[in-house]
PAVEX-149372 format. One line per field, with one value per atom (N, C-alpha, C): x, y, z; atom name. Coordinates in nm, 2 decimals. Example, Ala and Ser with C-alpha at 12.3 -4.5 7.8 and 13.67 -1.06 7.14 Angstrom:
BEGIN
px = c(1.32_1.23_1.32_1.28_1.37_1.29)
py = c(-0.57_-0.45_-0.33_-0.22_-0.11_0.00)
pz = c(0.78_0.78_0.78_0.71_0.71_0.79)
lodo = c(N_CA_C_N_CA_C)
***
This chain:
BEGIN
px = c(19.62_19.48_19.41_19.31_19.24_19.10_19.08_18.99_18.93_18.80_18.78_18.74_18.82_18.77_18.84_18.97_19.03_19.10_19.12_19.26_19.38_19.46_19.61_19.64_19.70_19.75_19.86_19.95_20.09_20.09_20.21_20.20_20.18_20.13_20.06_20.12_20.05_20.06_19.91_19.95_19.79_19.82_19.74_19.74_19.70_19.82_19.77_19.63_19.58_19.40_19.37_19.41_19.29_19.25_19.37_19.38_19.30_19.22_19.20_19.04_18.98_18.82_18.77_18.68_18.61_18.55_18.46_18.38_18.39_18.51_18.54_18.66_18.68_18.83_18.86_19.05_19.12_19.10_19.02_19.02_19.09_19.17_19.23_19.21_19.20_19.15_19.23_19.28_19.39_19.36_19.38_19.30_19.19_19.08_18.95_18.87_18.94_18.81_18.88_19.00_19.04_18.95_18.96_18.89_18.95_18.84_18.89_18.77_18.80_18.67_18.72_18.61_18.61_18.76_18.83_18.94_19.07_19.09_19.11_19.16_19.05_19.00_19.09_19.05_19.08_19.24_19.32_19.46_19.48_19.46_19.53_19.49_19.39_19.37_19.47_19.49_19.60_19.71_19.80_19.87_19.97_20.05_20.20_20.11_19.99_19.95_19.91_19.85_19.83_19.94_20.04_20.12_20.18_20.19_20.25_20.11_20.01_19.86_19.86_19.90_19.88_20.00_20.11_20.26_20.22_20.17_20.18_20.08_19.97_19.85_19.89_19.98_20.06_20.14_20.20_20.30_20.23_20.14_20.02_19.98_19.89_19.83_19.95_20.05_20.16_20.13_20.23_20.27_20.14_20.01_19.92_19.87_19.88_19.87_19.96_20.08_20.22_20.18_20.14_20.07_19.98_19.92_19.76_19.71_19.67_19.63_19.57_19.47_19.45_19.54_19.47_19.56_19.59_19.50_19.46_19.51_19.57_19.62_19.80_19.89_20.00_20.07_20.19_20.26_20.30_20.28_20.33_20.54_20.55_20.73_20.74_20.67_20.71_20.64_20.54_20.49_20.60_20.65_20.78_20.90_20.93_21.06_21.07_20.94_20.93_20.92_20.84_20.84_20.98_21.07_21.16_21.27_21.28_21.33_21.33_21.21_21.18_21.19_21.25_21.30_21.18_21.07_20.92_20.97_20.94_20.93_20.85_20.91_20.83_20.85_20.75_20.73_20.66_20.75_20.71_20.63_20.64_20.61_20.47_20.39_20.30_20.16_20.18_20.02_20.04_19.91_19.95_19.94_20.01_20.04_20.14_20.20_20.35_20.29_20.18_20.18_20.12_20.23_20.18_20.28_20.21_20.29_20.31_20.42_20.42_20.33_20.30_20.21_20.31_20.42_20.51_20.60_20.59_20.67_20.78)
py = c(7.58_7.56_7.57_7.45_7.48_7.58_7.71_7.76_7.75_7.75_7.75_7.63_7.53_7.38_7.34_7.42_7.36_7.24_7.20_7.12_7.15_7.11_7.18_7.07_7.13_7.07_7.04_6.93_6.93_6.86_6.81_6.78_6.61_6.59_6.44_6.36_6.25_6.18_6.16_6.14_6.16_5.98_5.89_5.79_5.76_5.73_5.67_5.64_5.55_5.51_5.59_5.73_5.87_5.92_5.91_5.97_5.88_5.76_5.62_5.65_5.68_5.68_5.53_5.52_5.38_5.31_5.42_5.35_5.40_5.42_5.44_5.38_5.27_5.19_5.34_5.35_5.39_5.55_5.59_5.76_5.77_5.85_5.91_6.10_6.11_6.24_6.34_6.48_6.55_6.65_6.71_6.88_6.84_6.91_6.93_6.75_6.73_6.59_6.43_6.44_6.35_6.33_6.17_6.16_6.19_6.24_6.27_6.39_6.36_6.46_6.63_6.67_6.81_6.87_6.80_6.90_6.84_6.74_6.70_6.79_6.83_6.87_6.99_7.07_7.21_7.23_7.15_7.14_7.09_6.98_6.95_6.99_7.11_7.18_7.28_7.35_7.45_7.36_7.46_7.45_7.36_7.36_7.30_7.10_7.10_6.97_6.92_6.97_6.97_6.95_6.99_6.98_6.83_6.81_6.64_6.56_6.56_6.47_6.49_6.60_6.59_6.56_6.57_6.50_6.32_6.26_6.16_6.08_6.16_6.06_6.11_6.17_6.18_6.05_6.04_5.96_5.79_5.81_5.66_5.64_5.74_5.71_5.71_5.76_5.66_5.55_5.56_5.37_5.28_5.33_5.22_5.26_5.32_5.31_5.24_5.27_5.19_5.02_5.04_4.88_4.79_4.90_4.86_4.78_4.86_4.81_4.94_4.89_5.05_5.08_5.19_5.27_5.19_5.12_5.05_4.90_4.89_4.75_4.76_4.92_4.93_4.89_4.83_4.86_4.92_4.97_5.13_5.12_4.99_5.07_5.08_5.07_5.10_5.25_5.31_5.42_5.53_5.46_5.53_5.54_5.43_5.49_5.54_5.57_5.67_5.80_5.83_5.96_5.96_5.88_5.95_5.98_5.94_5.98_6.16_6.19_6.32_6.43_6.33_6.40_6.42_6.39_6.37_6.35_6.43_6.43_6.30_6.19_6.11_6.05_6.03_6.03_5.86_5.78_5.67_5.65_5.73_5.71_5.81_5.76_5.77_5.74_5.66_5.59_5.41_5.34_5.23_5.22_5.12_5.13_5.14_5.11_5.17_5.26_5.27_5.37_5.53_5.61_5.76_5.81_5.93_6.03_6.14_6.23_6.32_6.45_6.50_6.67_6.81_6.76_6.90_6.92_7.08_7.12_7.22)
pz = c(40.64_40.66_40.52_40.53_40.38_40.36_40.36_40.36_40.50_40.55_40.68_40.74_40.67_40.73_40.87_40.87_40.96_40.94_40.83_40.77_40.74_40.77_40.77_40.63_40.53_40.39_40.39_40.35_40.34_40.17_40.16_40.03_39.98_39.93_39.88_39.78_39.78_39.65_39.55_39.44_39.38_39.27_39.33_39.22_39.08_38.98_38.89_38.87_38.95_38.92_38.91_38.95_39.00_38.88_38.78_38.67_38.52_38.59_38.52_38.48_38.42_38.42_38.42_38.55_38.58_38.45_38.40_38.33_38.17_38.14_37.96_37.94_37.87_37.86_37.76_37.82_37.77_37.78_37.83_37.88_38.01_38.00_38.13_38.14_38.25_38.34_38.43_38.39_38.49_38.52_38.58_38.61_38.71_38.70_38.75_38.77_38.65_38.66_38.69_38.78_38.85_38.96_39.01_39.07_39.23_39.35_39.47_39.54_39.68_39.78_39.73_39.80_39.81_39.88_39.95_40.01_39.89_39.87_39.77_39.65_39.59_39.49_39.47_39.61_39.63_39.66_39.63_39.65_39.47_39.40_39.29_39.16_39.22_39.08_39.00_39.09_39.03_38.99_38.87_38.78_38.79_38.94_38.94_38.92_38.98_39.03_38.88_38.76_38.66_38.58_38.61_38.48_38.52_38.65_38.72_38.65_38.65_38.60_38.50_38.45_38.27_38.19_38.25_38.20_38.18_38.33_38.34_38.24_38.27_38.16_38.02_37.96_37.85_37.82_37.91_37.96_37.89_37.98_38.01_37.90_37.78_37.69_37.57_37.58_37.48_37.48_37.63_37.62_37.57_37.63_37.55_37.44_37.39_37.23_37.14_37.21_37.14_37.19_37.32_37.34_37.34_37.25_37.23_37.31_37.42_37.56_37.57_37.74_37.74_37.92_37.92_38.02_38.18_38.23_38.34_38.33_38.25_38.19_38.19_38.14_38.17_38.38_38.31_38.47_38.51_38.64_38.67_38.63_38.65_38.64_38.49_38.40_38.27_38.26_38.32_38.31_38.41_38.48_38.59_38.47_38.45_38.37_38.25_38.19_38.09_38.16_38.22_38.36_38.33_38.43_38.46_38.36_38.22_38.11_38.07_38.15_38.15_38.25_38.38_38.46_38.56_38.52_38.63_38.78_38.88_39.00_39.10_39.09_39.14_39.30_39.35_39.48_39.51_39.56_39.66_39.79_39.88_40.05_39.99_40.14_40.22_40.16_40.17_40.09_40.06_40.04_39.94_39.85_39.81_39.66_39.59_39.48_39.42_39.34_39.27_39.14_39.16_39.22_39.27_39.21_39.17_39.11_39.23_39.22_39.34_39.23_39.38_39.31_39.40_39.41_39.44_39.33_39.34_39.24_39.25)
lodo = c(N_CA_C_N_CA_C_N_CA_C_N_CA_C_N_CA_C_N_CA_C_N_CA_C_N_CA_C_N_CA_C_N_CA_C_N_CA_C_N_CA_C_N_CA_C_N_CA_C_N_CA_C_N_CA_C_N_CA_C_N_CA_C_N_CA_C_N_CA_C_N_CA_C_N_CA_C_N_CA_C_N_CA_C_N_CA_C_N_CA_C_N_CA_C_N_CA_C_N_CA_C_N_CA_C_N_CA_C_N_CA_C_N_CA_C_N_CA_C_N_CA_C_N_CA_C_N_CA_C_N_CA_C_N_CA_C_N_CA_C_N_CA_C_N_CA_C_N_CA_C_N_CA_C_N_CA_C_N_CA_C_N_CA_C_N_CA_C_N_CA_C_N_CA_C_N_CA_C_N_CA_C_N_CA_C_N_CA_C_N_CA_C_N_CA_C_N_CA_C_N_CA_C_N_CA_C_N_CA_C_N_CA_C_N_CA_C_N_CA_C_N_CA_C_N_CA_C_N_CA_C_N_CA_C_N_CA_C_N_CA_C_N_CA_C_N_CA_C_N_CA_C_N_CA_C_N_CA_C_N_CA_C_N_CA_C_N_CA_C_N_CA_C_N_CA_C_N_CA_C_N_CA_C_N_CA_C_N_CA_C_N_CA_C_N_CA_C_N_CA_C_N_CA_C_N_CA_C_N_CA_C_N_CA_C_N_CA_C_N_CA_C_N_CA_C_N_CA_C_N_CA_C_N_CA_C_N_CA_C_N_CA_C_N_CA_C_N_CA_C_N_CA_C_N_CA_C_N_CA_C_N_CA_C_N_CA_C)
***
């Protein structure tokens, strides 16, 4: 349960986009100021969820610097198999979309 809402938490996926700032080409966002609701929030702040968001937008702002592109413009399977050069914990199911990073650790 999440605090007294009465939502039971299991473990997620958190998208790439999340981590994409709408309105600044080429900034990306991990910790606190990804985007997502209040229950949300209150699960991928702590540390294990941060080091998966901030590995990956590491990850992200290489490749486009090396591509001189910006972040929202890479494909996720080139942003995957750089991840997984590093051993990054990646997670496919439950959502749409291909480009999710897992937040278990």
């Amino acid at each position: 349960m999440i605090g007294g809402t009465g939502v039971r938490a299991g473990s997620y996926d958190i998208s790439l986009r999340a981590l994409i700032a709408r309105d600044v080409r080429g900034l990306l966002l991990t910790g606190r100021c990804i985007s997502g609701d209040f229950l949300a929030h209150l699960r991928y702040r702590v540390a294990g969820h941060a080091v998966a968001t901030g590995q990956t937008a590491g990850v992200a702002a290489a490749l486009a610097a090396r591509g001189r592109c910006a972040p929202r413009e890479l494909p996720w399977e080139e942003v995957k198999a750089a991840l997984a050069k590093f051993d990054a914990e990646l997670s496919w199911g439950g959502g749409p979309g291909p480009s999710r990073i897992s937040t278990r650790c």
